[in-house]
C-alpha positions as CSV (number, residue, x, y, z in Angstrom):
1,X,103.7,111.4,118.1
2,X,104.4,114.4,115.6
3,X,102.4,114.2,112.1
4,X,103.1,116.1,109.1
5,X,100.2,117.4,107.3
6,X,99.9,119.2,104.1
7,X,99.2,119.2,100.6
8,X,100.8,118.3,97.1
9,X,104.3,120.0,96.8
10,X,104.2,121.3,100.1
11,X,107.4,120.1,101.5
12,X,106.0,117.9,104.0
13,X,108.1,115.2,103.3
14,X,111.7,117.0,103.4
15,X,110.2,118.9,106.7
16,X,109.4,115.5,107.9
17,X,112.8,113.9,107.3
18,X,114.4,116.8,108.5
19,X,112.5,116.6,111.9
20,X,113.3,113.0,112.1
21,X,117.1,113.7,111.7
22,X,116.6,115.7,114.7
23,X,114.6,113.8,117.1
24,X,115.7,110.7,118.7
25,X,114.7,107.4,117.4
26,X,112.2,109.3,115.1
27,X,110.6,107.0,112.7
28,X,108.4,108.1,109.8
29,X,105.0,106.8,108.6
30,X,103.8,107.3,105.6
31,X,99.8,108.3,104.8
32,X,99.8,108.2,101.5
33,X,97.0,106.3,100.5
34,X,99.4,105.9,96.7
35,X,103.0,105.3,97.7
36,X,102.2,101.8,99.2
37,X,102.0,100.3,95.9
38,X,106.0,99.5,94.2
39,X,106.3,100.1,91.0
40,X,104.6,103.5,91.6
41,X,107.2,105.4,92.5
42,X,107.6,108.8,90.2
43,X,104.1,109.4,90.0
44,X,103.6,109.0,93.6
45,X,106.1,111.6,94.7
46,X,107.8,108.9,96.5
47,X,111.1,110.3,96.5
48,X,112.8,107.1,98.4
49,X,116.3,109.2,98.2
50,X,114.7,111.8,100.0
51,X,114.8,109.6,103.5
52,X,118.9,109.6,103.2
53,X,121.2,112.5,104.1
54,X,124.6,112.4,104.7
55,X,124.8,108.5,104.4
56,X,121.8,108.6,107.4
57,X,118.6,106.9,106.7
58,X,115.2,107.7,108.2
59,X,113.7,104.6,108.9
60,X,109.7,104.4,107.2
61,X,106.9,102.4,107.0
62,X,103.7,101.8,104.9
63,X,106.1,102.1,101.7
64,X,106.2,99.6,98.8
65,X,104.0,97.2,101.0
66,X,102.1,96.2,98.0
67,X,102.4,95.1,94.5
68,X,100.7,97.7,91.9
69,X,97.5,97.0,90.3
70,X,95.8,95.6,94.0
71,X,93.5,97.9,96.2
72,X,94.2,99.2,99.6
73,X,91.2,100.5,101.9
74,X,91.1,102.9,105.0
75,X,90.2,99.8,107.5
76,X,94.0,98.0,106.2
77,X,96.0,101.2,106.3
78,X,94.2,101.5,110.2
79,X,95.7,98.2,110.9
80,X,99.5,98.4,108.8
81,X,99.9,102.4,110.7
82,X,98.9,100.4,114.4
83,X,101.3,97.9,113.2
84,X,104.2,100.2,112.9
85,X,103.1,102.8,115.7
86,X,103.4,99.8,118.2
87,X,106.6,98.6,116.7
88,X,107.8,101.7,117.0
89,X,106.9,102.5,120.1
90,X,108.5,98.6,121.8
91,X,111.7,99.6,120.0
92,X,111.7,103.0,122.3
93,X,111.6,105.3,119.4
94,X,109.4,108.3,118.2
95,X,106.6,108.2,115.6
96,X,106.6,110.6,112.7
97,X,103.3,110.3,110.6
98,X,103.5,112.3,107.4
99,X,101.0,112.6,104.5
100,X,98.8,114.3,102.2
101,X,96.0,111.6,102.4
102,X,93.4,113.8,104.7
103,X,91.2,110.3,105.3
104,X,94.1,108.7,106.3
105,X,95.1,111.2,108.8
106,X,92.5,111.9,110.3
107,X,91.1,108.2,111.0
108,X,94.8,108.6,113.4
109,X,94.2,112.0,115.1
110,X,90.2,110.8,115.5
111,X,90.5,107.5,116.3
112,X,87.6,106.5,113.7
113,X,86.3,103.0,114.6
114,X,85.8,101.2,111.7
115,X,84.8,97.5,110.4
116,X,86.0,95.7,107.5
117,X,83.7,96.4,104.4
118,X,82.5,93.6,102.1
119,X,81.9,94.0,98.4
120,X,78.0,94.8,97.7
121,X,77.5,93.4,94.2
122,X,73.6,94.6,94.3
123,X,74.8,97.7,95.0
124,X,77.4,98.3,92.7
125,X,75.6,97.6,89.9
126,X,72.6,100.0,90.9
127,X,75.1,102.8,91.5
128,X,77.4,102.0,88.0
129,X,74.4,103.3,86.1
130,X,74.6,106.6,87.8
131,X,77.2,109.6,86.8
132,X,80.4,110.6,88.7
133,X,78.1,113.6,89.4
134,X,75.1,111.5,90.4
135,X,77.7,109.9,92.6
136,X,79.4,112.7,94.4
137,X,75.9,114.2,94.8
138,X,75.2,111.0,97.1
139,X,78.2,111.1,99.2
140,X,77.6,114.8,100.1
141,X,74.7,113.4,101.6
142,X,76.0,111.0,104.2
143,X,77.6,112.4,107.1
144,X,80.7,110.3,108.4
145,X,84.4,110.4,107.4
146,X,84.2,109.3,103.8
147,X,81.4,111.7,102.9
148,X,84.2,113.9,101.4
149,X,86.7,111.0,99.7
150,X,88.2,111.2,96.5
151,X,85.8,110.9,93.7
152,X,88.4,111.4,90.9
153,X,87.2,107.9,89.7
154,X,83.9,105.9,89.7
155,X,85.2,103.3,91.4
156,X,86.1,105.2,94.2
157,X,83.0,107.4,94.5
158,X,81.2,103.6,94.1
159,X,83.6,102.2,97.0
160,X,82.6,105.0,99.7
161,X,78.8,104.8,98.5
162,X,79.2,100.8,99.4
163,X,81.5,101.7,102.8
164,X,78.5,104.2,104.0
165,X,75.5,102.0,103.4
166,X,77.7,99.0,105.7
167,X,77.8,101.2,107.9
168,X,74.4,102.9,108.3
169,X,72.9,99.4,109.2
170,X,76.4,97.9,111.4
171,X,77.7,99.5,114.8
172,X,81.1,100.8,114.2
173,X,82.0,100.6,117.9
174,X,82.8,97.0,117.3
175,X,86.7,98.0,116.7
176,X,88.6,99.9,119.1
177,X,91.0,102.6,117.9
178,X,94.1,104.0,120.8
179,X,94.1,107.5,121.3
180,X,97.2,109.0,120.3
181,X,98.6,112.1,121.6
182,X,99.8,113.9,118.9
183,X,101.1,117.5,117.7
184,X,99.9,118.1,114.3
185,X,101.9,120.6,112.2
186,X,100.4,121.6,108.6
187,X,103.2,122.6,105.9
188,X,101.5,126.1,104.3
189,X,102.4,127.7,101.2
190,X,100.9,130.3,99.2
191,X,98.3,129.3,96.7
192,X,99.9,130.6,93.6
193,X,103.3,129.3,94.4
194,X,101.8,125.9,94.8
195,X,100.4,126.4,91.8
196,X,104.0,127.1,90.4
197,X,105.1,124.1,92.4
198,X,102.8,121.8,91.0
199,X,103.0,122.9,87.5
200,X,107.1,122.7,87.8
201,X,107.1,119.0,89.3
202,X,104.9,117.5,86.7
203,X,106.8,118.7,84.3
204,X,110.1,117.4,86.0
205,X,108.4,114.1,86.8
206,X,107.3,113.9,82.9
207,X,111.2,114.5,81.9
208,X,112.1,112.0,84.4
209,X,110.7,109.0,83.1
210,X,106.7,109.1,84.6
211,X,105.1,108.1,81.2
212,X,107.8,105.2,80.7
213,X,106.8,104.2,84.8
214,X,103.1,103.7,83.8
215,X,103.8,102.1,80.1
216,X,106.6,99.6,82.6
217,X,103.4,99.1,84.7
218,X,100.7,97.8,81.5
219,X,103.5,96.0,80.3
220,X,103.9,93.7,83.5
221,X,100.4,93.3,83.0
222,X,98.3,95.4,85.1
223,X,94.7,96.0,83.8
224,X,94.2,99.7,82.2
225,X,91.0,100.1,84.5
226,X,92.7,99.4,87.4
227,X,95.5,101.9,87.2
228,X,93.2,104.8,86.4
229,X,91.4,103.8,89.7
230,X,94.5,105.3,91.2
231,X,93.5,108.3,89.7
232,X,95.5,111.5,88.4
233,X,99.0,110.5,87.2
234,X,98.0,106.7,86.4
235,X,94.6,107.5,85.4
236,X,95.7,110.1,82.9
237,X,99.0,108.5,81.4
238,X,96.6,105.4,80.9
239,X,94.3,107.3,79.3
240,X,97.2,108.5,77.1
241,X,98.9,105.5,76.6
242,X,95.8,103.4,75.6
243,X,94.7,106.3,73.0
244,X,91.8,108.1,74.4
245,X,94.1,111.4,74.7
246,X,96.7,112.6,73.0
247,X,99.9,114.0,75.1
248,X,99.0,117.6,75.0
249,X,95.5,116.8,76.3
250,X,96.7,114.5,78.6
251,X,98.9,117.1,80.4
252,X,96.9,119.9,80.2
253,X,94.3,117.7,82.0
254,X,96.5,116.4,84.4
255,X,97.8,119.5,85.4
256,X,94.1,120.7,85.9
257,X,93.6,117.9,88.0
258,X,96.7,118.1,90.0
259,X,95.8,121.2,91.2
260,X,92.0,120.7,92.0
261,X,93.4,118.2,94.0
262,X,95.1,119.6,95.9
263,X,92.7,122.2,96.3
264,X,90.6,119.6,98.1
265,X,93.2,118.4,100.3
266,X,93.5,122.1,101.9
267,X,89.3,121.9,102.2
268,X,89.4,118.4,104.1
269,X,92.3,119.8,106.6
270,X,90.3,122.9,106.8
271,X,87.2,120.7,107.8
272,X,89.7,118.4,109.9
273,X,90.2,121.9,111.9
274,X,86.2,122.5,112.6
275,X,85.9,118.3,113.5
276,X,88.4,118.8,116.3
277,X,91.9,118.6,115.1
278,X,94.1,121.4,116.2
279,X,96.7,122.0,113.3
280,X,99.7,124.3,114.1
281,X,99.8,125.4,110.7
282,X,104.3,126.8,109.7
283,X,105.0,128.6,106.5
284,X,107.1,126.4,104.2
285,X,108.8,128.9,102.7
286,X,110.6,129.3,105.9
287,X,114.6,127.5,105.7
288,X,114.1,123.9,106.9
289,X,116.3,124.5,109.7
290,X,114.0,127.6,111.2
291,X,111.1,125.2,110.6
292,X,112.5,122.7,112.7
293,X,113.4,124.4,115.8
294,X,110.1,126.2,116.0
295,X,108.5,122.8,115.5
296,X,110.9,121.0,117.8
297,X,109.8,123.8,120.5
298,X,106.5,123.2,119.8
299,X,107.1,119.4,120.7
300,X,109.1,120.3,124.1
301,X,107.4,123.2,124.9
């Protein structure tokens, strides 16, 4: 299996694509712990017209697999990306993971064993008196594979909180994980041009209708609370649309956000690398079609 690493505005997913164009049967999965929801599609980066080139589609998986407004956890995408692998693999083709979730990932390329995690309402509402800081003070303290999740939200830092304590007092050994044998490839571009990158795109994405996808998405129905658990897009557009910002603030703060983000996306491959994970990093300023054929020699070398 080949997976594409990387984060926001990398490239990853036009390298990825382009890759599967060239390999055989290639098949891509997506680990983007966002772009499962539909409806969620500019704010995501989901680019569905991005998978078609020259009337040739990819095939993918683990996109638009659920309705906006529910939650998905690390245990379920586990299951859906076994799911596909095997499928996949029976139909004689060639997995392509690609994704800018670093939990996701790397519960793949490690194999992570883990349970399904019940709701602990005794806990919750102990920890929903605490801070965000309180919160991401305690998850620095644990030592498994959520100890550095996304704690853009409450919620979230609340969720891994709840996932560690399950799984301080339950064996995790109960659920067996394949190991895979993968080439990892991590899409690398310069710091400030990501910065340019991101700053560019949200600006695009605004012009293109993102505000109007998130007003679409109240309007069907879906609880302010629970898109802002999505977190940066959703969780500031909400914020904007419901009246707690006004639009300047709200981009300015998104933009901030964006870019701290991805920020921590390079720290968890980073820590991916020192827990095992070799990552054969390419520069993605590079033409696509250079990319590929060092990438394809790295996969038949």
């Amino acid at each position: 299996m080949l997976s594409v690493v990387g984060p926001t505005a990398c490239g990853k997913t036009s390298l990825a694509v382009s890759l599967a164009l060239e390999v055989e049967g290639a098949e891509i999965i997506s680990a983007d712990s966002r772009q499962v929801y539909r409806g969620m599609d500019i704010g995501t980066g989901k680019d569905i017209a991005e998978y078609t080139r020259g009337g040739v589609s990819v095939p993918t998986h683990l996109l638009d697999i659920l309705p906006a407004g529910e939650k998905y956890n690390l245990f379920e995408f586990q299951r859906d990306f076994l799911s596909a692998y095997n499928g996949i693999k029976e139909r004689g083709g060639y997995p392509v993971m690609c994704g800018g979730s670093g939990m996701y990932v790397e519960s793949v390329l490690k194999g992570y064993r883990l349970l399904p995690v019940p709701e602990n309402a005794a806990l919750r509402e102990e920890l929903e008196k605490k801070s965000l800081e309180e919160l991401t003070l305690m998850l620095a303290g644990y030592r498994s594979l959520h100890n550095n999740t996304d704690t853009d939200t409450k919620k979230r830092a609340i969720r891994a909180i709840e996932i560690e304590e399950y799984y301080l007092s339950c064996p995790v050994e109960e659920r067996s994980f394949p190991e895979l044998n993968v080439l990892t490839v991590g899409v690398s571009v310069d710091r400030e041009l990501r910065r340019e990158r991101i700053t560019r795109r949200l600006h695009e994405r605004l012009a293109c209708g993102m505000v109007d996808e998130v007003r679409g998405l109240l309007d069907s129905g879906i609880a302010p609370e629970q898109l802002i658990y999505y977190g940066l897009e959703y969780k500031y557009i909400t914020l904007y649309l419901t009246g707690a910002m006004d639009y300047k603030e709200m981009v300015c703060a998104l933009e901030i956000a964006i870019h701290q983000f991805a920020k921590r996306q390079m720290t968890w491959f980073r820590g991916m690398e020192k827990r095992g994970v070799h990552i054969h990093w390419v520069d993605g300023m590079l033409p696509h079609a250079q990319l590929v054929e060092q990438i394809k020699g790295l996969l038949y070398d």
